[in-house]
N, C-alpha and C positions, 0 to 999 in steps of 0.2 A: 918246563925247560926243554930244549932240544924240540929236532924232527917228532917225536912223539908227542909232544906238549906235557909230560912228566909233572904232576903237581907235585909240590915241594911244601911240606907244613913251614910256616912262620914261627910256630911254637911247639911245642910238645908238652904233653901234660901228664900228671901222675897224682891220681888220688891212691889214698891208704884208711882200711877201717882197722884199727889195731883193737886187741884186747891186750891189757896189761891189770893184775892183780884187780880182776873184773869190775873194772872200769873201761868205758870205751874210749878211743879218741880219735878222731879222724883228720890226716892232716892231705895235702892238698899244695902241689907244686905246676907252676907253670915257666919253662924253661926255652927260653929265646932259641930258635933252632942256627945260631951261630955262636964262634968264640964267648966264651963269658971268662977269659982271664982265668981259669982254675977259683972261680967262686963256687961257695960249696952249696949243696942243693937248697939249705937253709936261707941263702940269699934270694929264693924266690919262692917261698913260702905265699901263699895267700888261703881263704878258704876256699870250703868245698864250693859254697854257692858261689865263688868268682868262678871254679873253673867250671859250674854248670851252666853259669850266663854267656861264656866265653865257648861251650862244644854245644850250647841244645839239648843236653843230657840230662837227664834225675838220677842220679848214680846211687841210692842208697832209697828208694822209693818204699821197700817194704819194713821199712824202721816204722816204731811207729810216730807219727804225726808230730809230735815235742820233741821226742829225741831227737828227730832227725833237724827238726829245725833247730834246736839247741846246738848241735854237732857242728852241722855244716857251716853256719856263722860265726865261731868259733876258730883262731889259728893260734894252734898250741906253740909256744917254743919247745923249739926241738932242735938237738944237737945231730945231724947225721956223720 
């Protein structure tokens, strides 16, 4: 945008590796970079592998091999 040509993201994204009572879970949000009506971050849940086909990324490469494909395909409900 503007005299500078300014890129401006369409979405913004937010991956999480949690540990809880050593169990892992990893969830994975991708968020419209306008208004969303005060919807809560849980309305754009998807997983990890949507938001790695969606940035080019392998966010979690050094898990090993099952885990991480286990993990990533995977989207937990979750209350934020």
């Amino acid at each position: 945008i503007g005299a500078s040509r300014v890129a401006v993201p369409s979405h913004f994204f937010k991956v999480i590796l949690a540990q809880q009572n050593g169990r892992r879970l990893m969830y994975a949000a991708i968020v419209p970079n306008a208004p969303t009506s005060g919807e809560p971050l849980s309305a754009f849940l998807t997983t990890v592998d949507a938001a790695e086909q969606r940035t080019g990324l392998d966010f979690f490469s050094a898990l090993d091999d099952h885990e991480e494909q286990t993990l990533e395909s995977t989207t937990p409900s979750a209350t934020f």
